[in-house]
C-alpha positions in Angstrom: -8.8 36.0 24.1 -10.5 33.0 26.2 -10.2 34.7 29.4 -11.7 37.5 31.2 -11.4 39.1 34.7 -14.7 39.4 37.1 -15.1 42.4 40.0 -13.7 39.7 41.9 -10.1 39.5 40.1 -11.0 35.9 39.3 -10.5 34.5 36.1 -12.7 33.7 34.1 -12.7 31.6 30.6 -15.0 32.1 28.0 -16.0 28.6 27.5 -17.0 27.9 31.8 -20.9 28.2 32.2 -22.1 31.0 33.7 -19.5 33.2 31.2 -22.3 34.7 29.4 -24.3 35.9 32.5 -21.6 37.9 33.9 -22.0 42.3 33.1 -18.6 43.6 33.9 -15.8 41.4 32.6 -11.9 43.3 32.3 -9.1 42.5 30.4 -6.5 40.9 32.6 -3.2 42.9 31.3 -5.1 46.9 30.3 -8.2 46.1 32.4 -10.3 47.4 29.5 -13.9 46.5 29.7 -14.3 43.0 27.5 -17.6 41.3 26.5 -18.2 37.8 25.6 -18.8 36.5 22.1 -20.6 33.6 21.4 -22.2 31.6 18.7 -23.1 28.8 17.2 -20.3 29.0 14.8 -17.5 30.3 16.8 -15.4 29.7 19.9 -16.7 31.5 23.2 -14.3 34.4 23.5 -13.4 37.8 25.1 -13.5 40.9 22.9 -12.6 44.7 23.8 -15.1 47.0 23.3 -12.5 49.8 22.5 -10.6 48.6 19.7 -7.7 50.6 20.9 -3.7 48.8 21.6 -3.7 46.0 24.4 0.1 45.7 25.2 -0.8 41.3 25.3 -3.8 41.0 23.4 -4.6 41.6 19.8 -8.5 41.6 18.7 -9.3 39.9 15.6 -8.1 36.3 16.4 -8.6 33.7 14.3 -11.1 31.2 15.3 -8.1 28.5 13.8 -5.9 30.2 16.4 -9.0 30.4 19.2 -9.6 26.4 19.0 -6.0 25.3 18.4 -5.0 27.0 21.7 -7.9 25.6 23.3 -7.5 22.3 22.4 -3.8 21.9 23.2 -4.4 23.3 27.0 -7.4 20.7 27.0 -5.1 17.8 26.3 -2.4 19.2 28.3 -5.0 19.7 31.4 -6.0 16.2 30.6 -2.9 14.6 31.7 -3.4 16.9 35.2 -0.4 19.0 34.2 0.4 22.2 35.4 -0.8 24.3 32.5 -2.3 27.8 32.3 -4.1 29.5 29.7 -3.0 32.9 28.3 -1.3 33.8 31.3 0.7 36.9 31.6 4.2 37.3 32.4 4.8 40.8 33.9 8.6 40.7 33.7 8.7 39.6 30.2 5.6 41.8 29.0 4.4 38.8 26.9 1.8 36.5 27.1 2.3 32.9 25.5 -0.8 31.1 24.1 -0.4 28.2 27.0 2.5 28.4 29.7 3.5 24.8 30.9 5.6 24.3 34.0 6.6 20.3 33.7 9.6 18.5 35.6 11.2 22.4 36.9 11.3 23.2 32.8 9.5 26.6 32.0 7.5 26.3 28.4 6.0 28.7 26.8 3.8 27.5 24.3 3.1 29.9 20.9 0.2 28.7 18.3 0.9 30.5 15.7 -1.7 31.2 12.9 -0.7 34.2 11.3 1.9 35.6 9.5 4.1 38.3 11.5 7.6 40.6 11.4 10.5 38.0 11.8 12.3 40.3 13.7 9.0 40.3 16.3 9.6 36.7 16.5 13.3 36.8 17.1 12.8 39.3 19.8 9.7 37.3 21.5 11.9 33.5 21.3 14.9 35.4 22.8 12.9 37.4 25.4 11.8 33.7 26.8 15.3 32.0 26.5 16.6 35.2 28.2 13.8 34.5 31.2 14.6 30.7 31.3 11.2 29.6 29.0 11.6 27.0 26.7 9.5 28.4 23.4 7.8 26.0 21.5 5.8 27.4 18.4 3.0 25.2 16.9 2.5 26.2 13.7 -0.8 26.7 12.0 -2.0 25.7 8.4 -1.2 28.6 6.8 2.4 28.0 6.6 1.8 24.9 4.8 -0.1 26.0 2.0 3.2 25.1 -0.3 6.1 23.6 0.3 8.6 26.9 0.4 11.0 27.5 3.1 10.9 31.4 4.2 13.1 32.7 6.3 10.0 32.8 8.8 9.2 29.5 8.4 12.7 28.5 9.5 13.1 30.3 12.7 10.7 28.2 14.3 12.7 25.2 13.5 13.5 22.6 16.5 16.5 20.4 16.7 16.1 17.0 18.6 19.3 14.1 18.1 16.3 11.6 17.1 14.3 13.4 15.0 16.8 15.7 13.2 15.4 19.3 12.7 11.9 19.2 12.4 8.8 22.2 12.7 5.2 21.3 14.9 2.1 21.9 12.6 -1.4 21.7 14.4 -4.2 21.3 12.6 -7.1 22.5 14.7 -9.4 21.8 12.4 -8.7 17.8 12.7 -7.3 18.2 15.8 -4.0 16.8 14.8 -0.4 17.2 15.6 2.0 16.8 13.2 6.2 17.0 13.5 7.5 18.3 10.0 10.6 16.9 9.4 13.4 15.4 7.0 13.8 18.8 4.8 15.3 18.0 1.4 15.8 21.3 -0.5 15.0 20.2 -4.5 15.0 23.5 -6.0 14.7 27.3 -5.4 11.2 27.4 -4.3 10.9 23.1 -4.3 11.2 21.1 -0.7 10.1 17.8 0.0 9.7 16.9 4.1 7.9 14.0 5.8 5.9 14.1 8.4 5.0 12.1 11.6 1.6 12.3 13.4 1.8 11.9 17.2 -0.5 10.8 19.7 -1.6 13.6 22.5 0.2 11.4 24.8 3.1 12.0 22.9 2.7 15.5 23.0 3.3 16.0 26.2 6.9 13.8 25.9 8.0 16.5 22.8 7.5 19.5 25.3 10.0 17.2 27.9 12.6 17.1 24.4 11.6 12.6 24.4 11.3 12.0 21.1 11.5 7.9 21.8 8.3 7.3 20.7 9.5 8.6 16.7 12.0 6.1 14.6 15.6 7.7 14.5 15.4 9.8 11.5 19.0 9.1 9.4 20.3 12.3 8.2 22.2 10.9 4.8 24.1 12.7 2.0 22.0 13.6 -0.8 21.4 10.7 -2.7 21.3 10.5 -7.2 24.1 13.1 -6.4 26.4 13.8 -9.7 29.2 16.1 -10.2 28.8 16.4 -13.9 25.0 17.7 -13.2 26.5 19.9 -10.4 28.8 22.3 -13.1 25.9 22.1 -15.8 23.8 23.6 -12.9 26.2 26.0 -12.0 27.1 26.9 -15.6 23.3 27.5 -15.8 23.1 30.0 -12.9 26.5 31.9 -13.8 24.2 32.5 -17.1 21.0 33.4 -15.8 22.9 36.1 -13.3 21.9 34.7 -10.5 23.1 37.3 -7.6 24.3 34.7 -4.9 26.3 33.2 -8.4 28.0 37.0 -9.5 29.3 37.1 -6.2 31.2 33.5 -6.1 32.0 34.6 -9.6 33.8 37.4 -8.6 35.4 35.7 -5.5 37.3 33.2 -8.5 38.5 36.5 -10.3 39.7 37.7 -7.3 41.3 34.3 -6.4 42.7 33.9 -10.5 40.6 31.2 -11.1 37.3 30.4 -13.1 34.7 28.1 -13.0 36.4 26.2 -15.4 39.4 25.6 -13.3 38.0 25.7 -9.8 38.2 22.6 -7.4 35.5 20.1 -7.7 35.7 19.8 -4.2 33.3 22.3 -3.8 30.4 20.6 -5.5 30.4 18.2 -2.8 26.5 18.3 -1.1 25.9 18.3 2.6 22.9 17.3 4.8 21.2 20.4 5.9 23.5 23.0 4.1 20.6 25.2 3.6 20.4 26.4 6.3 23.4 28.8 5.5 22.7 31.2 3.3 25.2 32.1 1.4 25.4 30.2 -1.9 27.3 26.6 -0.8 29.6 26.8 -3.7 31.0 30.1 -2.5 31.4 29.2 1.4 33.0 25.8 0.5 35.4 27.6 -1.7 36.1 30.3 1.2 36.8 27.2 3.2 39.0 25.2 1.0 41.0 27.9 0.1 41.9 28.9 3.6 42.7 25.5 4.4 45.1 25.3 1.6 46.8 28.3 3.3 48.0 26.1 5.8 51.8 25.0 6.0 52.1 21.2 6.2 53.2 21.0 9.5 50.3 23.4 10.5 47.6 22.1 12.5 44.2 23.0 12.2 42.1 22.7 14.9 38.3 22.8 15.9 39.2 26.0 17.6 41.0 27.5 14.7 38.3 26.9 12.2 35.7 28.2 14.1 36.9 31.2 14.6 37.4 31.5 11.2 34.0 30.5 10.6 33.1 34.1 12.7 35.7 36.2 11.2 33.5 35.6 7.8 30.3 36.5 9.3 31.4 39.4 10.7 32.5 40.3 7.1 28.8 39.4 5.9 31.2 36.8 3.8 28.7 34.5 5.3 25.5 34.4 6.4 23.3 31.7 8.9 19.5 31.5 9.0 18.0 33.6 11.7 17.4 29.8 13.8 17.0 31.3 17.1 15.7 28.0 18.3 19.3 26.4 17.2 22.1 26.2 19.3 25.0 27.9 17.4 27.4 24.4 17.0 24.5 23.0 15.0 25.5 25.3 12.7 29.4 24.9 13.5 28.5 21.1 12.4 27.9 22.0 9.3 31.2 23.4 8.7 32.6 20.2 10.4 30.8 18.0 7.5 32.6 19.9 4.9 36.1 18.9 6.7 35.0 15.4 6.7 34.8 15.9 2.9 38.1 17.1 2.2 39.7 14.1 4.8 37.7 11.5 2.0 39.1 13.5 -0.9 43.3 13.2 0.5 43.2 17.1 0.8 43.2 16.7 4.7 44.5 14.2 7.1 42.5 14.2 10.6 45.1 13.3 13.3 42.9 13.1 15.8 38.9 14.0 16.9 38.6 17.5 15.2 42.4 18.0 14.5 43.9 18.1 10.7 46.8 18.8 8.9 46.9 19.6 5.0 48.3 16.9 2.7 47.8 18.7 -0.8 45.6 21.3 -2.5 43.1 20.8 -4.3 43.6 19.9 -8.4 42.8 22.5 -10.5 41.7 22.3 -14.0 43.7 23.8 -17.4 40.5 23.1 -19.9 36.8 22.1 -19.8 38.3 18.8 -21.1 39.9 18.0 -18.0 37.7 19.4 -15.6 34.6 17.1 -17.7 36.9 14.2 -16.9 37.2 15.0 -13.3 33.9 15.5 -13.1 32.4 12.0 -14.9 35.3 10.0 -13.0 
């Protein structure tokens, strides 16, 4: 913690002169009796001398998590903005890292070094949305020792029109910001992402949602993409039992159909489809099917389909990444891509902006021989 509380009730940061000569220093939330570390190795800050639970602080901070923070709310205070440091927010029980109150928007500012709960997370990003904060969470370099994707890592994802969906990563160390961005899922545990350094000017304009200063990032369907090399892959997980696999698998038998004489319409990759869980093949094929339910004169609307879209999940017949940071019809987009598809392929007809009507079902296959064919052509 880099601030204290003197007899006075003033605060005090660990890093002001003077910090070391003070006696009796308190904790601002338990007021606990605190004491001031300092070397020549470490950042000036407040310990407890009872180890014992602090309902907003935790000992044992980082000194990766100590300078980042510290950092940020210098550049912040740079720019004369109204920025506090560790401050405490009664209502909310909580205490971000930096709270920033810029143009009437509320931001609560997380540096996060550490690995922690998801479902602590969750609870803290909806706790400020509920109180009208805007979270931001700045990740720290342990998250990027490799390149997977946990189901952690992508609950801090951000969404901006510009920059597509994209993670903040500060390196305290160099003092460098860094937006995350352009995730291209290459295999199980394989991800490839660019990244984007920014300026500390350009900090600020993230926390005010201005990504103008960034080139438009252009989300584009997986390119090198090939049917044929879609099955084979397909064939190869239906051998090597993969679980998300057995349970399209038996979602065919169900349906009378095989992998052999499924549509290939399902094979069909979309930008960002990874961020549903459930194995694409099997949602795609959920989706395609119900649309070939539909009577010709039937029309499918935006309204329609989404509600099917919920009926699944509260099934569990599909599951979403825990994206709290996400509004929900980033998600519905994704379903909305898929439709696009199957208007290119002749299976739908779009009357109108997010209105179809079916025009044929999608060819199944007799033999490998003609599904091959299908699949080369």
């Amino acid at each position: 913690m880099l601030i204290a509380m003197n007899e006075m009730h003033r605060t005090i940061f660990a890093f002001e002169e003077g910090a070391r000569n003070l006696k009796k220093l308190y904790c601002p939330t338990c007021k606990q009796s605190v004491f001031l570390k300092k070397g020549a190795l470490k950042v000036p800050h407040f310990s407890h001398y009872k180890k014992e639970a602090c309902e907003s602080f935790s000992e044992g901070e980082t000194m990766e998590h100590l300078n980042g923070k510290l950092q940020l709310y210098t550049i912040l205070k740079n720019y004369k903005l109204n920025v506090e440091l560790e401050a405490y927010l009664p209502n909310l029980k909580q205490r971000p890292d930096i709270l920033l109150n810029i143009e009437q928007r509320k931001i609560a500012i997380e540096f996060q070094c550490s690995q922690l709960p998801i479902q602590k997370m969750l609870e803290r990003t909806r706790n400020y949305l509920k109180h009208g904060y805007q979270p931001y969470w700045i990740l720290g370099d342990r998250f990027f020792k490799n390149t997977q994707m946990t189901q952690l890592k992508r609950s801090f994802i951000r969404f901006n029109p510009k920059c597509g969906l994209y993670l903040l990563h500060y390196k305290a160390e160099k003092n460098r910001l860094e937006i995350i961005h352009s995730f291209d899922k290459k295999a199980n545990r394989i991800w490839n992402t660019e990244k984007t350094t920014i300026s500390d000017r350009n900090l600020v304009q993230i926390f005010l949602d201005d990504f103008s200063f960034t080139e438009r990032v252009s989300e584009k369907r997986v390119e090198n993409f090939s049917l044929y090399h879609a099955h084979l892959n397909l064939q190869k997980q239906m051998a090597y039992s993969n679980p998300g696999i057995r349970n399209f698998a038996s979602l065919l038998y169900s349906e009378s159909e095989s992998l052999m004489s499924m549509p290939i319409e399902v094979y069909y990759p979309l930008d960002n489809q990874w961020i549903v869980l459930t194995e694409p093949v099997e949602w795609k094929y959920r989706l395609l099917v119900w649309v070939e339910k539909h009577e010709s004169h039937q029309i499918i609307t935006e309204k329609r389909l989404f509600s099917y879209i919920e009926e699944l999940r509260k099934q569990e017949k599909l599951l979403l990444s825990k994206m709290p940071l996400l509004q929900k019809d980033y998600f519905y987009q994704i379903f909305m891509s898929y439709m696009k598809i199957l208007v290119e392929m002749k299976i739908l007809r779009e009357l109108r902006a997010k209105k179809w009507v079916i025009l044929r079902p999608a060819k199944r296959f007799n033999n490998e021989d003609e599904k091959n064919l299908a699949l080369i052509s």
